[in-house]
N, C-alpha and C positions, 0 to 999 in steps of 0.2 A: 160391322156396325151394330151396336145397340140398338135391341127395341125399346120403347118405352117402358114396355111390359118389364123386361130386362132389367133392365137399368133402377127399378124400381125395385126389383127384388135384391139386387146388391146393397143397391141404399139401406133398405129392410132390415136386411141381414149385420150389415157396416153396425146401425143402430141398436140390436139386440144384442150382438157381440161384446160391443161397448160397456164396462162396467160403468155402473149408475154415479151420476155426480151427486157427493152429500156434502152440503154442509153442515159444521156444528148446529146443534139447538140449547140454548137453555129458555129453561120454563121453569119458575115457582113461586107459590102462592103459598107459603111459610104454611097454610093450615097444620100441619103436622109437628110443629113449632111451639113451644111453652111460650106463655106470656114472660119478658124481660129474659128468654132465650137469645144468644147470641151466634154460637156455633154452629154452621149447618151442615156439617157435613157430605155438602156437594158438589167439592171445590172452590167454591165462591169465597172470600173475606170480606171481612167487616171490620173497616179499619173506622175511629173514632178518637176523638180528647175526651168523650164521654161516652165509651164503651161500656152496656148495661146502663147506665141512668139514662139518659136521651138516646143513644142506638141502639134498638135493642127491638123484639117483636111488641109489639104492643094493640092494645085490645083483644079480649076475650072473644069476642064473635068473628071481627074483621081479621084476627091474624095479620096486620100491618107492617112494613118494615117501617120503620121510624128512623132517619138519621140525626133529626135534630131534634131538640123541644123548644118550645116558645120561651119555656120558664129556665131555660137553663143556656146563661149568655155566651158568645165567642166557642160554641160548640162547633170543628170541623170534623165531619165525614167521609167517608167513600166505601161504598159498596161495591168489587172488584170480581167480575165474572172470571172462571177457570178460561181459558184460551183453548177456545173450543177449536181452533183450525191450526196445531201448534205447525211450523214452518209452512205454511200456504199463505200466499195470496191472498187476498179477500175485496172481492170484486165488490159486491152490495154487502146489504145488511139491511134488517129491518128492527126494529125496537120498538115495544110500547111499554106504559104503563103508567097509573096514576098517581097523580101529585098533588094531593088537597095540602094547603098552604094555613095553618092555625097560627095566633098570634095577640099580644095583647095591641089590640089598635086601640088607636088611630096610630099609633108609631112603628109598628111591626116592620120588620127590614130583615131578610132575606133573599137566601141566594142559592144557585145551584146550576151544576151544566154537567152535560153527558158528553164521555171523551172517551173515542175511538181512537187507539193507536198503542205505542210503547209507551205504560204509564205505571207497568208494573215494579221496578225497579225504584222508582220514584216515597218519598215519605210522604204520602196522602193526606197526613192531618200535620201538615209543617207548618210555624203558625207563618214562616219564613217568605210563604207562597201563597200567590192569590187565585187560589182551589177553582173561584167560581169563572176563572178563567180559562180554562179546560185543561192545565198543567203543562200548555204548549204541545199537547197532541194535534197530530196534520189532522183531524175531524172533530171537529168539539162544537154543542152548541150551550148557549148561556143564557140564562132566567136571572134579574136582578129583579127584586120584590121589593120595593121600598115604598113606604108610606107617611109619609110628614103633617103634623099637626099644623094647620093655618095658622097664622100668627094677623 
């Protein structure tokens, strides 16, 4: 029979044996990016109907990814991370990041939704497909921004 003592030191061991569990990371914050830069060179894509005019880095201080502009109509997007876990699983996941919303109001009407799953194969700015619906990926969530003048 195992002592405590014992038995904890197997555990111990069991544990430091064990190679470490990682998952992918991405992280970037374009700083290093020209203004109306498009190619990042970190696996990522940048797919657009206005590739360089509306998607593109935008502002000189903030370093911004931009996928749409206000001024430039029926512009669809998608910003496409490398497959950071390729053939695994993928249990969680966590995500941030900001999304200031500009626009000539009071009519301004946008859209956007973050979609986890098989969406690479997929034509991302099809105008054929309704993008802000998360392209039928099993994890998708969806922002519709619309603003209407009273009448």
């Amino acid at each position: 029979m195992l002592r405590p003592r014992g038995f904890l030191s197997i555990v111990a061991a069991a544990f430091l044996a064990a190679p470490p569990v990682c998952a992918g990371q991405y992280s970037q914050d374009f700083n290093s990016f020209t203004v109306g830069g498009v190619p990042f060179g970190d696996g990522s894509s940048l797919y657009s109907s206005a590739l360089g005019i509306a998607a593109r880095i935008e502002d000189p201080s903030l370093k911004e990814l931009q996928l749409i502009q206000w001024d430039v109509a029926n512009t669809r997007s998608a910003f496409l991370l490398p497959d950071l876990d390729p053939s695994n699983r993928v249990y969680s996941f966590s995500a941030t990041w900001v999304s200031p919303v500009y626009g000539d109001f009071p009519n301004a009407a946008e859209g956007f939704s973050f979609s986890f799953g098989a969406v690479r194969s997929l034509d991302l700015t099809n105008t054929g497909f309704n993008q802000e619906s998360g392209y039928g990926a099993p994890v998708f969530m969806r922002w519709l921004l619309r603003l209407f003048t009273k009448m």
